[in-house]
Rosetta silent file (secondary structure, phi, psi, omega in degrees, C-alpha in Angstrom):
SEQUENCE: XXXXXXXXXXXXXXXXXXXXXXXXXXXXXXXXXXXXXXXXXXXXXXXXXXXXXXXXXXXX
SCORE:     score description
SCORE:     0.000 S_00000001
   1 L     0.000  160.887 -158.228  109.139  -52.413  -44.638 S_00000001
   2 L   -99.460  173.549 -145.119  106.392  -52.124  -47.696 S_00000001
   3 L   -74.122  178.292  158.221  107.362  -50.283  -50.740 S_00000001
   4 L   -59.474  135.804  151.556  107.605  -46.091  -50.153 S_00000001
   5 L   -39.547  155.239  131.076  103.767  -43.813  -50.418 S_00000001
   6 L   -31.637  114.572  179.890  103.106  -41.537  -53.026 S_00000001
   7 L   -25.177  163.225  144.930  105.074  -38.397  -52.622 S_00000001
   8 L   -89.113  156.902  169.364  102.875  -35.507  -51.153 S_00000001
   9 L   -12.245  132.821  173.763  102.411  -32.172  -53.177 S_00000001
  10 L    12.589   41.296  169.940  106.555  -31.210  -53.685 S_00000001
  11 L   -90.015  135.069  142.216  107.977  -33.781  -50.884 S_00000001
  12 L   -67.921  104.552  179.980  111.229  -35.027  -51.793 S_00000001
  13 H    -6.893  -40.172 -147.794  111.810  -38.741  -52.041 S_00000001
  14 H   -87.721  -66.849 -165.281  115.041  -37.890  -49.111 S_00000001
  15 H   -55.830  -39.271 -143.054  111.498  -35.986  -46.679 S_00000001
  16 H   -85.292  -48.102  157.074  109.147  -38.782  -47.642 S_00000001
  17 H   -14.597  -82.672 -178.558  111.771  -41.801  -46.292 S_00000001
  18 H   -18.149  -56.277 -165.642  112.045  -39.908  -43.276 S_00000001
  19 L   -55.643  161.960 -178.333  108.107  -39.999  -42.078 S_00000001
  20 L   -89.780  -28.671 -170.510  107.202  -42.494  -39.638 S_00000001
  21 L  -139.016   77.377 -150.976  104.130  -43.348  -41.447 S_00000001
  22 L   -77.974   -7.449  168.120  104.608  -42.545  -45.135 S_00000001
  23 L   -83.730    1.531 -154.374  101.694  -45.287  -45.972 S_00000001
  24 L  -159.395   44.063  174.934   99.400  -44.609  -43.814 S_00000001
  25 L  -132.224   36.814 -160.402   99.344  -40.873  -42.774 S_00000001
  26 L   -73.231   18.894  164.922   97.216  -39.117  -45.516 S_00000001
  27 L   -85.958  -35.162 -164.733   96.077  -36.089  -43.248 S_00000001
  28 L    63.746   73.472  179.914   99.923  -35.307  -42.522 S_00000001
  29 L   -72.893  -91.362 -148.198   98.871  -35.974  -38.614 S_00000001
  30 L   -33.285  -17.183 -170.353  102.956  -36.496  -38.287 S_00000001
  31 L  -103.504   24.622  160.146  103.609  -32.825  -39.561 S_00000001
  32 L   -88.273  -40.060 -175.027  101.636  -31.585  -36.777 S_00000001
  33 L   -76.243  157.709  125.977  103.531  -33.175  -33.929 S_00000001
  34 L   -28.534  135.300  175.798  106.740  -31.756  -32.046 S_00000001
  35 L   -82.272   13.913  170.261  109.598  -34.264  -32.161 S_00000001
  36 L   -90.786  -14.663 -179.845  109.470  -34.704  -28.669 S_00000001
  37 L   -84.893  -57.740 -174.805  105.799  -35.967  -29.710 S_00000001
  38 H   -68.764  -21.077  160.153  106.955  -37.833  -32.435 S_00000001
  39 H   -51.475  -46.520 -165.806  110.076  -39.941  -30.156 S_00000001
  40 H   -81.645  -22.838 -166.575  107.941  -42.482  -28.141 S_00000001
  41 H   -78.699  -38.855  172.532  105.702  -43.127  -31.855 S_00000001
  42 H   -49.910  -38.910 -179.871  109.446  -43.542  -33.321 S_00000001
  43 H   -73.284  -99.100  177.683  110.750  -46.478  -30.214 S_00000001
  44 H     5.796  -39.433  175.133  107.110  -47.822  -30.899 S_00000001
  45 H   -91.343  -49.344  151.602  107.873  -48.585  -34.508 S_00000001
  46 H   -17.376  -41.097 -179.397  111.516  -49.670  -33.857 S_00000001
  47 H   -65.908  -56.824 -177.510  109.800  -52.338  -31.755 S_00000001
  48 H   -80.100  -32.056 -170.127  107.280  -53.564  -33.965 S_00000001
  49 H   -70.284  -65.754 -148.775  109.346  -53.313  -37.013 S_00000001
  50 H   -68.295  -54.489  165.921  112.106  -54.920  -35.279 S_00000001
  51 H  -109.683  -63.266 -174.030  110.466  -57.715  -32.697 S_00000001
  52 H   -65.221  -42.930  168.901  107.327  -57.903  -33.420 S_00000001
  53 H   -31.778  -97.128 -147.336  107.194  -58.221  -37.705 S_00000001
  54 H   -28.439  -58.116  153.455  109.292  -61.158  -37.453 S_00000001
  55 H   -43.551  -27.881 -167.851  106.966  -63.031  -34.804 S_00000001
  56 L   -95.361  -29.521  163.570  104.300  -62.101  -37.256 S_00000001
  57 L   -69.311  -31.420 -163.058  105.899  -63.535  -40.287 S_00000001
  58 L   -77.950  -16.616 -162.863  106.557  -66.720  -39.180 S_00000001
  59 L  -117.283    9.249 -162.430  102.732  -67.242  -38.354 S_00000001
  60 L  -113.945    0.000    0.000  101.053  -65.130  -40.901 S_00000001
């Protein structure tokens, strides 16, 4: 995983970890959703982080 984001306006380092997309959300979409919204985007990264990076390293 790529280094942490910039903090937002008084996010804690512990809150920023958390986000699903702390590089690449700068609207704060993710603080909009329900976490029943936010579970299938959660498997979905598990996946890619998990199977797909790896396939992606070896070729990239």
């Amino acid at each position: 995983m790529s280094a942490p984001a910039e903090l937002a306006a008084g996010e804690t380092a512990e809150a920023a970890a958390g986000r699903l997309y702390p590089d690449c959300d700068p609207y704060g979409i993710e603080d909009r959703l329900t976490g029943a919204e936010k579970a299938p985007l959660r498997r979905l990264r598990r996946v890619l982080e998990d199977e797909v990076r790896p396939l992606l390293a070896e070729h990239w």
